[in-house]
C-alpha positions as a Markdown table, in Angstrom:
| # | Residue | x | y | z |
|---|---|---|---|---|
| 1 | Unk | -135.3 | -81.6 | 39.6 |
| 2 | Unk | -137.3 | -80.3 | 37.2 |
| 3 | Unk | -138.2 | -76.4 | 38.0 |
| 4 | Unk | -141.5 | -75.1 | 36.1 |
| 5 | Unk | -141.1 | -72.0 | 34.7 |
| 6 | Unk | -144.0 | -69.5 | 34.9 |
| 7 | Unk | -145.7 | -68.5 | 31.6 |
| 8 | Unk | -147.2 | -65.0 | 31.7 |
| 9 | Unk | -151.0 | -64.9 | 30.6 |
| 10 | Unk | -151.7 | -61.8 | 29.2 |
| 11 | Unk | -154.9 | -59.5 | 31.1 |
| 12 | Unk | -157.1 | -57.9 | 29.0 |
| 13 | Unk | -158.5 | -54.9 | 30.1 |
| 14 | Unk | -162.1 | -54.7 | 31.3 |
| 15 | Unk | -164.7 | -54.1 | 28.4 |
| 16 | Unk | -168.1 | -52.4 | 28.3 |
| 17 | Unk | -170.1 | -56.3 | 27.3 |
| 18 | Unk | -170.7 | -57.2 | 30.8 |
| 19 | Unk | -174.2 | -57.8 | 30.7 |
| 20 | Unk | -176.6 | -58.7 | 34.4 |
| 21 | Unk | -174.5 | -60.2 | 37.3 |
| 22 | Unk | -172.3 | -62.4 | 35.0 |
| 23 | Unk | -169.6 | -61.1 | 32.6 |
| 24 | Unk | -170.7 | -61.7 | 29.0 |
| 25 | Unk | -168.8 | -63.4 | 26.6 |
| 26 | Unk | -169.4 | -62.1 | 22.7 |
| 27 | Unk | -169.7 | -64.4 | 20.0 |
| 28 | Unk | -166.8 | -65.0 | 17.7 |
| 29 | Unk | -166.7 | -66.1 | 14.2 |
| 30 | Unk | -164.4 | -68.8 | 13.5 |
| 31 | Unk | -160.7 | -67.3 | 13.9 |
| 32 | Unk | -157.4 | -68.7 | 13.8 |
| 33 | Unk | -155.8 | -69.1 | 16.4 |
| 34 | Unk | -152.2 | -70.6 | 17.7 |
| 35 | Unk | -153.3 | -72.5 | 20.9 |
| 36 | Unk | -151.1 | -75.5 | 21.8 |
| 37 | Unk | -151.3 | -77.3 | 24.5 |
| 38 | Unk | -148.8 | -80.1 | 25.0 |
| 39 | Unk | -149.6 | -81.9 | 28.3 |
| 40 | Unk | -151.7 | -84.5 | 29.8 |
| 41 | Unk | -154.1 | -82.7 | 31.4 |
| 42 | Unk | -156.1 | -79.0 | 30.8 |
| 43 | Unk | -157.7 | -76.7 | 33.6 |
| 44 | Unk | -160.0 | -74.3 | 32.8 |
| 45 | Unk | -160.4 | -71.8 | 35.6 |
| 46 | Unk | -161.6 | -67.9 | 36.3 |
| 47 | Unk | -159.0 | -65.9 | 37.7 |
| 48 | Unk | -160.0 | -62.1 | 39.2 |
| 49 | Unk | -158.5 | -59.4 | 41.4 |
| 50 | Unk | -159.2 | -60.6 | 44.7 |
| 51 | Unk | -160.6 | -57.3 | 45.9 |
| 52 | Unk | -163.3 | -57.6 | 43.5 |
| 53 | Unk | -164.0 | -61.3 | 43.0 |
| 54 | Unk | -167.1 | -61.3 | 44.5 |
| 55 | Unk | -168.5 | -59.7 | 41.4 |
| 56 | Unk | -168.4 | -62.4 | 38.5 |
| 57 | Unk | -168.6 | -59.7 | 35.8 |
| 58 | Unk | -164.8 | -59.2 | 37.2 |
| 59 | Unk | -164.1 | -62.9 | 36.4 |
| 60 | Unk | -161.9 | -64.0 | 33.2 |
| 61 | Unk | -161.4 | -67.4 | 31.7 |
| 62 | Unk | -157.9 | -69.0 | 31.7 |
| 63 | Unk | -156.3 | -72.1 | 30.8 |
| 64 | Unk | -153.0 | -74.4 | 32.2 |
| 65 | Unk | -151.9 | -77.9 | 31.3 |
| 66 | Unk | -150.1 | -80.3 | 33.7 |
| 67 | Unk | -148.2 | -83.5 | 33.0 |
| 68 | Unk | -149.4 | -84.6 | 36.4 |
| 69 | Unk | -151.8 | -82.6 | 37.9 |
| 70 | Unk | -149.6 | -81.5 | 40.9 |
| 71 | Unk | -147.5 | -78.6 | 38.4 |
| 72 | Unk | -149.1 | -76.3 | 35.9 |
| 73 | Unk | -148.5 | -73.9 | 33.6 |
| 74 | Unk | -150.0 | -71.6 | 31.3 |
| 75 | Unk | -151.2 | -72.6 | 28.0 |
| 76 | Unk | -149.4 | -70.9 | 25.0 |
| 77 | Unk | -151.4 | -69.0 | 22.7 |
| 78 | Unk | -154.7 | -68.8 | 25.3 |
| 79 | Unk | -156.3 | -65.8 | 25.5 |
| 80 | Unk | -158.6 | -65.0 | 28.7 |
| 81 | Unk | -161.9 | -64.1 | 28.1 |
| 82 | Unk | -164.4 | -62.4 | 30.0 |
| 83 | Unk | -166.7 | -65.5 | 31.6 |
| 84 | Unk | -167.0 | -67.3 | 35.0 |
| 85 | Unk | -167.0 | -70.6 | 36.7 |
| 86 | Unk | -165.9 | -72.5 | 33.1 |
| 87 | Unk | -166.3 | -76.0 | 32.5 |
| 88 | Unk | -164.2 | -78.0 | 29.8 |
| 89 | Unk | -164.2 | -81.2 | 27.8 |
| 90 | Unk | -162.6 | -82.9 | 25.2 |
| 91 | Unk | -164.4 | -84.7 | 22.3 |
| 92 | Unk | -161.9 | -86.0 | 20.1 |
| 93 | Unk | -160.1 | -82.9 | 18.6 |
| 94 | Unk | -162.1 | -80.0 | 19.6 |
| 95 | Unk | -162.0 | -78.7 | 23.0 |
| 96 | Unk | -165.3 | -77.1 | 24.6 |
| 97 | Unk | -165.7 | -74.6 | 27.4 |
| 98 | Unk | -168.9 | -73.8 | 29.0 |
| 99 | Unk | -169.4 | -70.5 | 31.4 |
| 100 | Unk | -172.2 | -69.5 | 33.4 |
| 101 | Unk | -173.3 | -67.6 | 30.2 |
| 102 | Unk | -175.0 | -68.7 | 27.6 |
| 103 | Unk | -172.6 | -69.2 | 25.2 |
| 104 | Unk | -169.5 | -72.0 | 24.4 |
| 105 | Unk | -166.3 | -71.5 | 23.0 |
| 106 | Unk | -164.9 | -74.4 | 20.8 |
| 107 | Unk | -161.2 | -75.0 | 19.7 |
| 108 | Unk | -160.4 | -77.1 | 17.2 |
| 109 | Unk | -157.0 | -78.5 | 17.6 |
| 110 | Unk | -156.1 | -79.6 | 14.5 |
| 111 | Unk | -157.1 | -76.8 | 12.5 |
| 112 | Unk | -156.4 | -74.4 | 15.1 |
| 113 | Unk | -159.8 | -72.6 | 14.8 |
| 114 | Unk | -161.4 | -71.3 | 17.6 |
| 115 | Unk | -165.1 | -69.6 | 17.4 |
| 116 | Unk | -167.4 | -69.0 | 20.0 |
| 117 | Unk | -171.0 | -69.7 | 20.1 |
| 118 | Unk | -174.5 | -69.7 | 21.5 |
| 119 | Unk | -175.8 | -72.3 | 23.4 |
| 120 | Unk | -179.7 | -73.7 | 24.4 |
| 121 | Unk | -181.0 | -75.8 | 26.1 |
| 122 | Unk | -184.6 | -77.3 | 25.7 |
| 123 | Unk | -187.0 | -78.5 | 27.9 |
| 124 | Unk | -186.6 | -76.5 | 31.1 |
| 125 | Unk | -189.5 | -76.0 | 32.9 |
| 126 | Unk | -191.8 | -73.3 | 31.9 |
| 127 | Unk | -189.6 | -73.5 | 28.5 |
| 128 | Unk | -186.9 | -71.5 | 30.2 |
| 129 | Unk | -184.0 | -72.3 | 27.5 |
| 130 | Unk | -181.5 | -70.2 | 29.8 |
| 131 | Unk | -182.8 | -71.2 | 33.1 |
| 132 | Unk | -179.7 | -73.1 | 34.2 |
| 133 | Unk | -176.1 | -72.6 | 35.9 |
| 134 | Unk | -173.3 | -74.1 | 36.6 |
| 135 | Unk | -172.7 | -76.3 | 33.3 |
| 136 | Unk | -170.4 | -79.4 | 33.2 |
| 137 | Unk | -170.1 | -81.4 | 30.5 |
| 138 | Unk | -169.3 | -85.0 | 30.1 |
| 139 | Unk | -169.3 | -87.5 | 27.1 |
| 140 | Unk | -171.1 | -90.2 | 26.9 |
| 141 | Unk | -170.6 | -93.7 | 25.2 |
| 142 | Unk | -172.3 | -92.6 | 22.3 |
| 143 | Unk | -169.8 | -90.0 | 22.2 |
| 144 | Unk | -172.4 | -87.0 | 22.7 |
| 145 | Unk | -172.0 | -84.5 | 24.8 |
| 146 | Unk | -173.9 | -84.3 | 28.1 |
| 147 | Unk | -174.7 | -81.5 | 30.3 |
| 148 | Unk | -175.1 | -81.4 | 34.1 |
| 149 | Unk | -176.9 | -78.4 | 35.5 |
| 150 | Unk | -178.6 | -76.6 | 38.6 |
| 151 | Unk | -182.0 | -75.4 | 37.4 |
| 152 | Unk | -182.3 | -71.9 | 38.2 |
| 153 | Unk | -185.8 | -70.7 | 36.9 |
| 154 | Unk | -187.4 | -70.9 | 40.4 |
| 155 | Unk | -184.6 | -68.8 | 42.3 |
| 156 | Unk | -185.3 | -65.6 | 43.7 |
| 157 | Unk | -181.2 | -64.4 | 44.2 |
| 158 | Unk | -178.4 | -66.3 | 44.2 |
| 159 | Unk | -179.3 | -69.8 | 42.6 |
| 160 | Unk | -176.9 | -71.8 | 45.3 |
| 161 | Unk | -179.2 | -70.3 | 48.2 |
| 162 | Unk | -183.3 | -70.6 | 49.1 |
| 163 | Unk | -183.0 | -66.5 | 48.7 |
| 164 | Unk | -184.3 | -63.5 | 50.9 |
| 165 | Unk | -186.9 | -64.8 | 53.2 |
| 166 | Unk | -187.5 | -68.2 | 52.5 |
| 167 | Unk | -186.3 | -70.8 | 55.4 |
| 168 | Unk | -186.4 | -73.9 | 53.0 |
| 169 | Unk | -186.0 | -75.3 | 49.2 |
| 170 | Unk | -184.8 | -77.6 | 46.6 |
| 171 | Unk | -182.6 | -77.5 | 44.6 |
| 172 | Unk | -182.7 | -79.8 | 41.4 |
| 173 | Unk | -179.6 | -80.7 | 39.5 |
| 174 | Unk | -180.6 | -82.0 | 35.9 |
| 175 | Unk | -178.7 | -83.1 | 32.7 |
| 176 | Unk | -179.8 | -82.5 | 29.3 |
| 177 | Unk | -177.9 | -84.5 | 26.5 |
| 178 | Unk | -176.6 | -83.0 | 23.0 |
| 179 | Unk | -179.0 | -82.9 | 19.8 |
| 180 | Unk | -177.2 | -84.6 | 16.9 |
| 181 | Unk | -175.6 | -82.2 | 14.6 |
| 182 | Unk | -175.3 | -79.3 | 16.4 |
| 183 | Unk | -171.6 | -79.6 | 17.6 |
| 184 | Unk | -171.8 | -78.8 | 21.5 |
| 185 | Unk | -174.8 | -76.0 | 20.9 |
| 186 | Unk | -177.8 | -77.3 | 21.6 |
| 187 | Unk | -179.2 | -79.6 | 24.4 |
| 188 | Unk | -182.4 | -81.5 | 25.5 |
| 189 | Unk | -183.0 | -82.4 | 29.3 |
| 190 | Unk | -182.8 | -85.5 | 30.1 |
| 191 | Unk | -186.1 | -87.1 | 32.5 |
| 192 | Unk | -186.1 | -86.7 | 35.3 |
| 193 | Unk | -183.0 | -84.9 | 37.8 |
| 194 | Unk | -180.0 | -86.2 | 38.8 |
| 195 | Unk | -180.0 | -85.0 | 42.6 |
| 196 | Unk | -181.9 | -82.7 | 44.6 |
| 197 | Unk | -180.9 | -81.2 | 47.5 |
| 198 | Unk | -182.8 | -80.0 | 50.2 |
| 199 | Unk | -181.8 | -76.6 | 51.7 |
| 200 | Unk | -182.4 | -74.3 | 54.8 |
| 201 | Unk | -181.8 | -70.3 | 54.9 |
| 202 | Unk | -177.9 | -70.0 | 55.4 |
| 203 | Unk | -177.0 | -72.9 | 53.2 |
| 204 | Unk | -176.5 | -73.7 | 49.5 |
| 205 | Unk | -176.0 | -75.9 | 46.9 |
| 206 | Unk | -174.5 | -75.4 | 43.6 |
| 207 | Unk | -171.8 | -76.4 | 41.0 |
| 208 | Unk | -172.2 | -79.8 | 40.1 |
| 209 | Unk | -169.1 | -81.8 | 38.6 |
| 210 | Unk | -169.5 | -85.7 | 37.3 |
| 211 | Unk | -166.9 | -88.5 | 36.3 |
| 212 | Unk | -166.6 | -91.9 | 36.9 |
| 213 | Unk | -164.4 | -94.0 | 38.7 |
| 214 | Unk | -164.4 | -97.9 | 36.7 |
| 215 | Unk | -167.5 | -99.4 | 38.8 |
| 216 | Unk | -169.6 | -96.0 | 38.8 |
| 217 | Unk | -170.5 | -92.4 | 37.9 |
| 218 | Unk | -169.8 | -90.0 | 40.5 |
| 219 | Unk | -171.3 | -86.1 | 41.2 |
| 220 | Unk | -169.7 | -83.8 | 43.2 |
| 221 | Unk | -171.9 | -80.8 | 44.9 |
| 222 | Unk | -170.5 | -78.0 | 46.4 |
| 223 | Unk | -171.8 | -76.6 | 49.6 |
| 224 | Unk | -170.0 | -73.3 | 50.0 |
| 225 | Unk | -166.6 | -74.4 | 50.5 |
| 226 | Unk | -167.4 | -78.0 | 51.6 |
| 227 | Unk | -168.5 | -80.8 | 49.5 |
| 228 | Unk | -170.8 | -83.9 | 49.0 |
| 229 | Unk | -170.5 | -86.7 | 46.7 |
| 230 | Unk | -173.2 | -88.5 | 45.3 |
| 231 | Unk | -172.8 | -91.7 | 43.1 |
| 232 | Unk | -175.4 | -93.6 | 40.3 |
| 233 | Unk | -175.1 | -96.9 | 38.1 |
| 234 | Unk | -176.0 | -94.9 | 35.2 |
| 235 | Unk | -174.9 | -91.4 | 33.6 |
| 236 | Unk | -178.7 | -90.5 | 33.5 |
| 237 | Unk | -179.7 | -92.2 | 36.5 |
| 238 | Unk | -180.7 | -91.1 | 40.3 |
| 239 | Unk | -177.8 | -90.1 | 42.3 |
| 240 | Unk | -177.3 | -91.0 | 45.7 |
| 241 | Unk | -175.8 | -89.4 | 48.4 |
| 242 | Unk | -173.4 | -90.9 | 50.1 |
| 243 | Unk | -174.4 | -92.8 | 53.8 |
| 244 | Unk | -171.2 | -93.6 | 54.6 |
| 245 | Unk | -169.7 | -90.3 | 54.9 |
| 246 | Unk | -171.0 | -88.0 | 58.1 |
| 247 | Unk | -173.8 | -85.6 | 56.3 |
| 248 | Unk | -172.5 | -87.1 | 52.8 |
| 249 | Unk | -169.1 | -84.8 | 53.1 |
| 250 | Unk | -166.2 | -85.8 | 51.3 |
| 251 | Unk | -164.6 | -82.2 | 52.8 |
| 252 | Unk | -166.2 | -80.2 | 55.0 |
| 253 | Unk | -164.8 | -76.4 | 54.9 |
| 254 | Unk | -161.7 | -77.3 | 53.0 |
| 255 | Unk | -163.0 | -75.7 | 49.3 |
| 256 | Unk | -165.5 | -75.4 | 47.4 |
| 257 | Unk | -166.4 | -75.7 | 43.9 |
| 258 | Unk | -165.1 | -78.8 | 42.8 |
| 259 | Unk | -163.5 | -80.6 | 40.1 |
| 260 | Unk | -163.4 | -84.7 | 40.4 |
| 261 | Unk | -160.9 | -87.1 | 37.8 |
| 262 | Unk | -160.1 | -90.8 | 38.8 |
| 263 | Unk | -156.7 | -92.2 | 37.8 |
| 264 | Unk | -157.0 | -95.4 | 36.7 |
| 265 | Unk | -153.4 | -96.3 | 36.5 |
| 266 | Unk | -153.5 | -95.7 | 40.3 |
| 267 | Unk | -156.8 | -96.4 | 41.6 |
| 268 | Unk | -156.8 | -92.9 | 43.6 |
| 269 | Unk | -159.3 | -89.9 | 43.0 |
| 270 | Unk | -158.1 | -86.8 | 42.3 |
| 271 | Unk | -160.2 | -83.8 | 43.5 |
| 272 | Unk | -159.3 | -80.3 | 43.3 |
| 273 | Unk | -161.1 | -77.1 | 45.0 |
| 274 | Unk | -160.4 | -73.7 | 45.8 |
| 275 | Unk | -159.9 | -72.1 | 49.3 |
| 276 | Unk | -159.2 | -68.9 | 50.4 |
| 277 | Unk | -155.6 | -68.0 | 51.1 |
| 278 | Unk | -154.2 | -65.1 | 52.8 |
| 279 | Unk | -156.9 | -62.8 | 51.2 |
| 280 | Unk | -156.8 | -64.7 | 47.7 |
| 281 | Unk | -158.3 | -68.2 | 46.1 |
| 282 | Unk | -155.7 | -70.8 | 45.2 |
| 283 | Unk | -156.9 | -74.3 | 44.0 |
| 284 | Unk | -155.7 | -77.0 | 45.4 |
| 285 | Unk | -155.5 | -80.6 | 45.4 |
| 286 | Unk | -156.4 | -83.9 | 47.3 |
| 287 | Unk | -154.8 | -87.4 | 46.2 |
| 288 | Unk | -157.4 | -90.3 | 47.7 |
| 289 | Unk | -158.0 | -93.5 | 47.8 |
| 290 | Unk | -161.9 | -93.8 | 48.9 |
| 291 | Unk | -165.2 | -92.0 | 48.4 |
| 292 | Unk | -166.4 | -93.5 | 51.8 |
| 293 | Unk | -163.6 | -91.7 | 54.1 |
| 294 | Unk | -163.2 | -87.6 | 54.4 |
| 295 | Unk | -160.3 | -86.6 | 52.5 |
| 296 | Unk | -157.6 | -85.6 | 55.0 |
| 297 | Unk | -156.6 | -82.2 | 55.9 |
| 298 | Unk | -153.0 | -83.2 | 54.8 |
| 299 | Unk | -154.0 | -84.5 | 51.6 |
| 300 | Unk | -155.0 | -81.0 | 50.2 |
| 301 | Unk | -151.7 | -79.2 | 48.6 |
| 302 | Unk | -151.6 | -76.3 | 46.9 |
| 303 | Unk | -151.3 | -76.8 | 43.2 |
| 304 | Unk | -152.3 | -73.8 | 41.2 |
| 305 | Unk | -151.7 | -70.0 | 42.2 |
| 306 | Unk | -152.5 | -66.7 | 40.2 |
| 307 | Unk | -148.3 | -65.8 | 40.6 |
| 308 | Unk | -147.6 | -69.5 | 39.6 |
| 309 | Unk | -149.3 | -69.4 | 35.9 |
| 310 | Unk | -147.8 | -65.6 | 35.7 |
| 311 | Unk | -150.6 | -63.6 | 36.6 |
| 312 | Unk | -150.7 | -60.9 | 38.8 |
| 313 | Unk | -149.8 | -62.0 | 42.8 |
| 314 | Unk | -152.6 | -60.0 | 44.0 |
| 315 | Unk | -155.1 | -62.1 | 41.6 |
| 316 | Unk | -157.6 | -65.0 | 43.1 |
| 317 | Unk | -157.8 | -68.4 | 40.8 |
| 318 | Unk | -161.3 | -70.0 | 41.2 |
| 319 | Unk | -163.4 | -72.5 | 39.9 |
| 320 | Unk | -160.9 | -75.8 | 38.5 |
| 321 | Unk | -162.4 | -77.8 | 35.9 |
| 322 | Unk | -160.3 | -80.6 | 34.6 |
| 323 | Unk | -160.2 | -82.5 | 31.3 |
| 324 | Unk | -157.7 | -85.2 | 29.7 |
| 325 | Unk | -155.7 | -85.1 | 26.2 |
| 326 | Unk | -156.3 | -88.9 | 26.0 |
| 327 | Unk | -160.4 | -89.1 | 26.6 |
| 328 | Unk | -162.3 | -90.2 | 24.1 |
| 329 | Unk | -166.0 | -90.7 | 26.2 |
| 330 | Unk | -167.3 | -91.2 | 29.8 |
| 331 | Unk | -167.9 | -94.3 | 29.5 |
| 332 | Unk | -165.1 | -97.0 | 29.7 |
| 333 | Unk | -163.8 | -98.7 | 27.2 |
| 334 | Unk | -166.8 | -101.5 | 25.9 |
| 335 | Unk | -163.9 | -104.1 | 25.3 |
| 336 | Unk | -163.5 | -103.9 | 29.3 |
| 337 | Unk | -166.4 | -104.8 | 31.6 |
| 338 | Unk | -167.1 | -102.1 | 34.4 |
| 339 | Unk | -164.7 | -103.1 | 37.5 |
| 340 | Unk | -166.8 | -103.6 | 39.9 |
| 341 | Unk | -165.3 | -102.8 | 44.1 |
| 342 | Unk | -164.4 | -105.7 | 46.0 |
| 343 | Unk | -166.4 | -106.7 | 48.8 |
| 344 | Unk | -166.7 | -108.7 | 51.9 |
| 345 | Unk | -163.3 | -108.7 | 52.7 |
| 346 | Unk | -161.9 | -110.7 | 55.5 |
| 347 | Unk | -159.0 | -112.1 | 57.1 |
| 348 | Unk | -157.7 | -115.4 | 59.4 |
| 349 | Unk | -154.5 | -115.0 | 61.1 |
| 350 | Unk | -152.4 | -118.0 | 60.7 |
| 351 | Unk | -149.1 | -117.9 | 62.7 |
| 352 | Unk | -147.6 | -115.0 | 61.3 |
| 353 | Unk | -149.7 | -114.3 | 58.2 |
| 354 | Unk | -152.8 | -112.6 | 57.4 |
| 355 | Unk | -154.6 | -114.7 | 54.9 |
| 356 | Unk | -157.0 | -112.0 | 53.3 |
| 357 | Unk | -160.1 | -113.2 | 50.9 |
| 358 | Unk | -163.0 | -111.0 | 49.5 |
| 359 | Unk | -165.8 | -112.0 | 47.2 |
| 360 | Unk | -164.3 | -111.7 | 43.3 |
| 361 | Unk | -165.8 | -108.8 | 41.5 |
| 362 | Unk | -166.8 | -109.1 | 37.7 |
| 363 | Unk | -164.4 | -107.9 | 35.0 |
| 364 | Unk | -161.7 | -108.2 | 36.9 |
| 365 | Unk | -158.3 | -110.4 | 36.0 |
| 366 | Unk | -156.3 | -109.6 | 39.0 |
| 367 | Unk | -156.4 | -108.1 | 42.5 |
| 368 | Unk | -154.6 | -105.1 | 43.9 |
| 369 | Unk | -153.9 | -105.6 | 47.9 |
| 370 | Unk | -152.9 | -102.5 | 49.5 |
| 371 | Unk | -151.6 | -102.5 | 53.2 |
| 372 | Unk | -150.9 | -99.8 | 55.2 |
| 373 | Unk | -150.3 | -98.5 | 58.7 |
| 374 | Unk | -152.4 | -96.3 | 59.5 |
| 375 | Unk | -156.1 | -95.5 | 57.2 |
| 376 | Unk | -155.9 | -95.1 | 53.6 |
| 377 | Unk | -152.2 | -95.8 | 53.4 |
| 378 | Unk | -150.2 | -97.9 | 51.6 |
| 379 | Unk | -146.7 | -97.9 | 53.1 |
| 380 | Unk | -146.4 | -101.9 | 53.8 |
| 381 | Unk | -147.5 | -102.9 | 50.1 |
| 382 | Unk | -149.5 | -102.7 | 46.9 |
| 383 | Unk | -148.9 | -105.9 | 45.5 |
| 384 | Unk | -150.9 | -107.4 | 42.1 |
| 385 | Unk | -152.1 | -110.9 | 42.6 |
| 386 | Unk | -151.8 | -111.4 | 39.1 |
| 387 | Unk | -154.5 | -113.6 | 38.7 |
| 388 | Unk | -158.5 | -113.4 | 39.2 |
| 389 | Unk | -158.3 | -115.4 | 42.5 |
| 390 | Unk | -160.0 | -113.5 | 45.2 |
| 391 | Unk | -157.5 | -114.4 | 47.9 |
| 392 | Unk | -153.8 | -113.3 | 49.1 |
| 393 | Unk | -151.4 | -114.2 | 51.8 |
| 394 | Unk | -149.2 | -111.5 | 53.7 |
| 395 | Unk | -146.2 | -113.0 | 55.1 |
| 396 | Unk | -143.1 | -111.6 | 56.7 |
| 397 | Unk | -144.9 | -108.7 | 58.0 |
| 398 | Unk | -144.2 | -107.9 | 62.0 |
| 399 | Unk | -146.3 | -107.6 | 64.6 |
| 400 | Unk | -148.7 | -104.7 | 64.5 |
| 401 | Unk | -151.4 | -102.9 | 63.0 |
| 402 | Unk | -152.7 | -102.9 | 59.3 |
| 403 | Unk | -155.1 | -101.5 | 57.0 |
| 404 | Unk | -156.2 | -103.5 | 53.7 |
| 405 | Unk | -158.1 | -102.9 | 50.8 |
| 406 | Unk | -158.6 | -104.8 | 47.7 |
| 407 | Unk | -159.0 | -103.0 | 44.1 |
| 408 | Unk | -160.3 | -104.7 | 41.2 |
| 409 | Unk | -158.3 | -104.6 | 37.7 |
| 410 | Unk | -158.4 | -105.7 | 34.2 |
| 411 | Unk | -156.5 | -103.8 | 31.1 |
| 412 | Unk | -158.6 | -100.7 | 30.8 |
| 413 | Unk | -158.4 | -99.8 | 34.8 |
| 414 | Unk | -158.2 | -100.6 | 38.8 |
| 415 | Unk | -161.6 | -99.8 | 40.3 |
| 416 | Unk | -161.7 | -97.7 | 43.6 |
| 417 | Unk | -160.5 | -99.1 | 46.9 |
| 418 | Unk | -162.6 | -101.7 | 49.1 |
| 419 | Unk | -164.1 | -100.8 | 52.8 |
| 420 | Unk | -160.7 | -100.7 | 54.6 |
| 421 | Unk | -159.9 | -103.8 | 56.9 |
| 422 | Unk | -158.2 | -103.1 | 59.9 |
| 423 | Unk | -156.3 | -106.5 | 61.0 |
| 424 | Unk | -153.9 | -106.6 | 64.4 |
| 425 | Unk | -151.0 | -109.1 | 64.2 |
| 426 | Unk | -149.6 | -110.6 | 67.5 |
């Protein structure tokens, strides 16, 4: 058993550069720096004393690498930075982090050079080049960088809420792609929004996060500490919410501020949150096979904790945004077509075996059959058919009660899981 042993992440002291509601980051000139992550995977999170997190000027950028995603350490080298709900990507060598303020900090892994920048943004309404929050950034398959965002120009208070005395709004979530040349620091909107979401006094809406999955893109909204997904054909497309899930939840009061990645070796979503926790934020998260089922309450774990990446024990970490050594852009590979979900999946009992067919999806060269005893598992099997024939035979199995679903695959990935079929064997 491997035990992970905690690296201590220094805490800078508080500095006179906060600036509004938001601690400010300062520009940097290009500096070298010793930063050297080694693992699979990179969080970028805030971290704050949990007596004072409500104020984000308290917040501080940190950084943790996981071979997995389920252990996590600190990041040698990484200094924390005065900045809050942080967003990274990967572009080839140079890793990007975006904060609510208007600035990005770049790292350059092979030269080890790390500078920090401003950032705007262009066609906001009313030319507002700031009027935005809650950045996260994708890349697309022309290898630009692409920015999702909450407009903020028209909110009077907190941008997640309709503010002080108004019983309904909108909010608008938007994206604005990269201008050539400018190396992560200047963006145009896109046409049109992504999503809006309509609001009453009490609720909110805020923090988007987008990935995709093999057969589409997928945004995540949070809602407090509860959140909706919402899926499009295209990266600058309309995204809808999802009807299949009560009131479009994926969780409902089980954390907030999300962060989405889809495993293609697996076919499972990841989705990481934070919660509150005996009077601190820890980030946890949910394994799953399906957009169109709530995630579980015993599917959340706990995977990230301030004492865990050796920060203080009284410290809250907020606010996960993930990011993979290995991507290169959103989109998938072009070689590959885009897996499409199986669908219309049914079954004939004959004697003692379920004979299960579904209508073949494009791009795919085999068929993953999952079968499980109760929903969403896959205890029984998870078999490849190993060929593009949309049909399978369970044998052998005893009487009872099982769950199927099909997946897609080809070489570059195994889409997300079918509508599950429940089947009852006499």
């Amino acid at each position: 058993m491997r035990i992970p042993i905690p690296m201590r992440i220094g805490v800078p002291a508080l500095c006179g550069c906060l600036l509004g509601s938001i601690a400010a980051a300062q520009a940097i000139s290009p500096t070298q720096v010793a930063i050297t992550p080694t693992k699979l995977y990179l969080m970028a999170f805030h971290g704050c004393e949990s007596s004072a997190c409500s104020n984000p000027r308290n917040h501080y950028v940190y950084l943790a690498e996981s071979d997995d995603g389920r252990q996590w350490w600190g990041v040698p080298g990484w200094t924390p930075y005065a900045g809050s709900v942080p967003d990274i990507v990967r572009r080839d060598n140079t890793l990007y982090i975006y904060t609510a303020s208007t600035f990005v900090t770049r790292y350059d892994l092979e030269t080890q050079t790390l500078d920090r920048v401003a950032i705007a943004v262009t066609g906001l309404p009313n030319g507002q080049t700031g009027a935005f929050v809650d950045p996260s950034l994708v890349v697309d398959d022309q290898n630009r960088l692409v920015m999702f965002m909450m407009y903020s120009g028209d909110s009077l208070g907190d941008p997640a809420s309709c503010g002080s005395g108004v019983s309904s709004c909108t909010k608008q979530f938007m994206s604005a792609t990269e201008v050539a040349g400018s190396n992560g620091t200047q963006f145009a909107v896109d046409s049109g929004t992504r999503a809006e979401v309509s609001i009453t006094a009490g609720t909110s809406a805020s923090d988007p996060d987008v990935f995709v999955d093999g057969s589409s893109f997928v945004l995540y909204i949070s809602h407090g500490a509860s959140i909706s997904v919402w899926t499009s054909s295209e990266l600058r497309g309309t995204y809808t919410r999802s009807t299949q899930l009560t009131d479009g939840l994926l969780s409902n009061q089980r954390g907030g501020v999300p962060a989405g990645h889809y495993d293609a070796a697996t076919g499972n979503y990841w989705t990481f949150a934070h919660i509150g926790d005996s009077g601190r934020s820890v980030i946890r998260r949910a394994v799953h096979s399906s957009l169109k089922q709530a995630i579980a309450d015993a599917a959340w774990t706990t995977v990230l904790t301030a004492s865990g990446v050796g920060l203080s024990a009284t410290m809250s970490v907020e606010s996960p945004s993930i990011t993979t050594r290995d991507v290169v852009m959103l989109q998938p590979n072009p070689a590959c077509s885009l897996l499409q979900v199986p669908s219309a999946v049914s079954a004939t009992l004959v004697g003692s075996t379920i004979e299960v067919t579904w209508a073949g999806a494009a791009g795919a060269t085999s068929y993953l059959v999952e079968v499980g005893t109760t929903p969403g598992a896959s205890d029984v099997a998870a078999t490849d058919t190993g060929s593009a024939d949309p049909r399978a035979a369970l044998r052998g199995l005893p009487a009872g009660s099982y769950y199927i679903r099909i997946r897609s695959r080809n070489a570059c990935a195994t889409s997300a899981a079918s509508d599950e079929l429940l089947v009852a064997l006499r």
